[in-house]
VEXMIRO-566741 format. One line per 5 residues: number of its first residue (from 1); their letters; for each residue x, y, z of C-alpha. Coordinates in steps of 0.2 Angstrom, whole numbers. Example, Ala and Ser with C-alpha at 12.3 -4.5 7.8 and 13.67 -1.06 7.14 Angstrom:
REM residues 2
1> as> 62 -22 39 | 68 -5 36 $
This chain:
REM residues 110
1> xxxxx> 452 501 649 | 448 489 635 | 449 507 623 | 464 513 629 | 472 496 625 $
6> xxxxx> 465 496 609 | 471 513 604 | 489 509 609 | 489 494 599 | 480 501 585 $
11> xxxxx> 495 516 586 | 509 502 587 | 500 493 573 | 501 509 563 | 518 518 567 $
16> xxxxx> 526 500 563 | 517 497 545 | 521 516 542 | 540 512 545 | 538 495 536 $
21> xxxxx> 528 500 520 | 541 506 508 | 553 491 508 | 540 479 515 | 540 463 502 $
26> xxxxx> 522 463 503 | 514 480 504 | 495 476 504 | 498 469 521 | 508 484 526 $
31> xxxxx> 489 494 519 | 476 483 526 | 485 489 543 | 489 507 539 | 470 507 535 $
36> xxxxx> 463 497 550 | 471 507 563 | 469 521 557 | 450 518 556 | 450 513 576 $
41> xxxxx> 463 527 580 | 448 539 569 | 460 544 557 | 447 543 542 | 454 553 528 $
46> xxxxx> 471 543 531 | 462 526 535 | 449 527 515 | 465 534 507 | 474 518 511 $
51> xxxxx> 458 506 510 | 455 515 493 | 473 511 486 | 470 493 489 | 453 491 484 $
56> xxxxx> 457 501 467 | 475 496 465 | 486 484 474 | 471 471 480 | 467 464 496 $
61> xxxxx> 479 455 505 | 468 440 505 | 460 440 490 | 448 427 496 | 442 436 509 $
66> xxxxx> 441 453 502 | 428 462 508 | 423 448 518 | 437 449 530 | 432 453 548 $
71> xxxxx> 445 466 548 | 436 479 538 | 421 479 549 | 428 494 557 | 425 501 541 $
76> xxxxx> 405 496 536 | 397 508 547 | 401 521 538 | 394 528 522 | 411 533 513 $
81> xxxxx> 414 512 514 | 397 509 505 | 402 521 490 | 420 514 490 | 412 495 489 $
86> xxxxx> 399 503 473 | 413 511 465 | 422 495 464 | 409 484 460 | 406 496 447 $
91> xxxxx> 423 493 438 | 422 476 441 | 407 476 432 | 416 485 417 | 430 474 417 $
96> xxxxx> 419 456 418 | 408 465 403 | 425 471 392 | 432 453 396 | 415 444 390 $
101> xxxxx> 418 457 375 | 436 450 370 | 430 431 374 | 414 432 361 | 426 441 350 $
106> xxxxx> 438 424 346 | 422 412 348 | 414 425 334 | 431 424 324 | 435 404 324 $
């Protein structure tokens, strides 16, 4: 019972993100929800295309809690969410090491 519940509110959840997404004032929300309910609903391809658009693009909706938030945990059992996570931390890396760059740059300068 507790399954079939789920589904129909994971496909409410979805049809009414899809409907909201292009003119919703905040779209990573409109995301995080096309991704969750996807993900419950098995829709993988579609769920990682729209958890990889806001963990490479737009940002989480809660930027604090990121890939902390509960929500994703529909997500960590799979392999596909591990490489997504090392891809990001990866250019995350790049981007703290070219910032650290430019800041050594000015205190080299002054």
């Amino acid at each position: 019972m507790r399954s079939a519940e789920a589904r129909q509110s994971a496909e409410r959840v979805v049809t009414s993100a899809q409907s909201k997404l292009s003119a919703a004032k905040s779209p990573r929300w409109m995301r995080f929800d096309l991704a969750v309910g996807n993900r419950i609903l098995e829709r993988n391809e579609a769920a990682f295309q729209y958890l990889r658009e806001l963990m490479t693009g737009t940002g989480f909706p809660d930027p604090v809690l990121a890939l902390a938030d509960p929500g994703l945990d529909v997500f960590k059992s799979n392999s596909e969410f591990q490489t997504l996570v090392d891809e990001v931390s990866q250019k995350n890396a790049e981007t703290r090491s070219q910032i650290s760059q430019i800041e050594q740059s000015f205190l080299v300068a002054k």
